[in-house]
C-alpha positions in Angstrom: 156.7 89.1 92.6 159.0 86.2 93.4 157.6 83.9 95.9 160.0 80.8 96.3 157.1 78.8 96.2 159.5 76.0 94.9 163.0 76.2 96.8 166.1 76.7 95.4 167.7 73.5 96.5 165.6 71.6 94.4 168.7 72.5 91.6 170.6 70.5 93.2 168.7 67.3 91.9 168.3 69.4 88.8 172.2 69.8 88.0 172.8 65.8 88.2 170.5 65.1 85.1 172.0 67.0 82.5 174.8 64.5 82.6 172.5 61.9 81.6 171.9 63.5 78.4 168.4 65.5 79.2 167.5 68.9 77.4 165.1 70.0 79.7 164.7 69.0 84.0 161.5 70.3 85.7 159.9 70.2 88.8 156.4 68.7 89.5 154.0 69.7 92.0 152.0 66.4 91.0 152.8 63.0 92.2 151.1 61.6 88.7 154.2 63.0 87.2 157.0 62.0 89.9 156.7 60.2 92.8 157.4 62.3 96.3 155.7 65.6 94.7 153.8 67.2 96.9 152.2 70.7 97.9 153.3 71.2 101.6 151.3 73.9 101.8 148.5 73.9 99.1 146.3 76.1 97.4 142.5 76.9 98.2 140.1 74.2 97.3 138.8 76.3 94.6 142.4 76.9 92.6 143.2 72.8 93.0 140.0 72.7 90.9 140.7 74.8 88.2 144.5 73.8 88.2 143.2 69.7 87.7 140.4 71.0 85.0 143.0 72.8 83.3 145.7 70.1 83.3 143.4 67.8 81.8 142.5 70.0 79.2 146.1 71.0 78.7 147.0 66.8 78.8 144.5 66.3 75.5 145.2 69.3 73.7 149.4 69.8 74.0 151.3 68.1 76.3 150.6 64.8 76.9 152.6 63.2 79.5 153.1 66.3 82.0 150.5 66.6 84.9 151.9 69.9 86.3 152.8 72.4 83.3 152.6 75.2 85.5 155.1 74.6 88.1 157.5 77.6 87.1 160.9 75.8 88.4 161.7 74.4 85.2 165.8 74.4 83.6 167.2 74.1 80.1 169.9 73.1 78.5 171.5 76.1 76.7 171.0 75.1 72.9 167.5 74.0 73.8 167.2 77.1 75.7 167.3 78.9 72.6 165.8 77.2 70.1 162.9 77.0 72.3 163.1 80.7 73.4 163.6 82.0 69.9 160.1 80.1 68.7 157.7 80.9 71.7 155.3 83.6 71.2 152.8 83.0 73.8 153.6 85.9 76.3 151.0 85.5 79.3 150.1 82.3 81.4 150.2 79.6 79.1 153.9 80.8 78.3 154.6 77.1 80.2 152.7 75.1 78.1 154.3 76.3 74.7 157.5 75.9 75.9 156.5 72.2 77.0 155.0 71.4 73.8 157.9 73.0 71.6 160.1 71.1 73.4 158.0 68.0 72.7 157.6 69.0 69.1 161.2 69.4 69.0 162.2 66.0 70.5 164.2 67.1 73.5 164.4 65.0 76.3 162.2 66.1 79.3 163.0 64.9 83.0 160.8 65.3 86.3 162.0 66.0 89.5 159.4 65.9 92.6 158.7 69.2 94.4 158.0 69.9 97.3 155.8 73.1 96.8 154.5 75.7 99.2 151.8 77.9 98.8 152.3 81.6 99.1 149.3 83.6 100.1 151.0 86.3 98.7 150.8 85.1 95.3 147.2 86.1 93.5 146.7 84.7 90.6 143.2 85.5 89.2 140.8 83.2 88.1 140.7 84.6 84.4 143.9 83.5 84.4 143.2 79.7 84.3 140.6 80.5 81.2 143.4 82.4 79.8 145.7 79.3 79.6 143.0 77.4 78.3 142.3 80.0 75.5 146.3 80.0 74.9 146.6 76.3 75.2 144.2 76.2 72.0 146.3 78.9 70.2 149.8 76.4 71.0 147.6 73.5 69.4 146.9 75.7 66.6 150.0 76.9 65.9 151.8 73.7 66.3 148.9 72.0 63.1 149.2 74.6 61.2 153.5 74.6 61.1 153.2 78.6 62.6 156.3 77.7 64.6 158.7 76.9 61.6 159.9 73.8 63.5 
């Protein structure tokens, strides 16, 4: 279910980079990653804790560099689009983090933009689904030593 958790004008600061010659523009929830981030209206307590536990882990095993993998407002240029595309195979929550670390791997260019983020109560993600990205996370790192993705 769609919850515009991230709103649509935040393209508008998207649309600006390409120009400068980036491959990939997303939007960060965390101010680590680009100043003026921000969650307006945050999550419970106990999701901020498993989101920073995760990010950590997901910092020393595949994507250095990127505090907020998860944030879903992310936009590609179209040749990286489909390179990228055409190598993921992670199909669940850690989808984000493979397609971060392929386009590390890859050596596109990667830009943040700040968010400002908002809660949906609406939204239920379970918390399975933050060991789930950890367990994927490890499967990215794996595939990534092991030349799976025929870079």
């Amino acid at each position: 279910m769609p919850t515009n958790s991230t709103d649509i004008s935040h393209f508008d600061k998207m649309q600006p980079l390409w120009d400068k010659g980036y491959d990939l523009v997303i939007c960060s929830r965390d101010s680590k990653d680009a100043p003026g981030a921000r969650q307006a209206v945050p999550q419970p307590w106990y999701k901020r804790l498993m989101e920073s536990l995760g990010n950590l882990f997901i910092q020393l095993v595949a994507v250095r560099g990127i505090w907020d993998t998860q944030c879903g407002f992310k936009a590609f240029r179209d040749d990286a689009a489909e390179k990228i595309f055409s190598l993921a195979v992670i199909e669940r929550w850690g989808f984000d983090v493979e397609v971060l670390a392929l386009a590390r791997a890859l050596k596109y260019r990667i830009v943040i933009v700040p968010a400002q983020w908002n809660n949906d109560s609406r939204s239920h993600v379970k918390s399975w689904s933050y060991l789930q990205v950890v367990w994927e996370t490890v499967q990215i790192r794996w595939n990534l030593a092991a030349g799976r993705y025929k870079l």
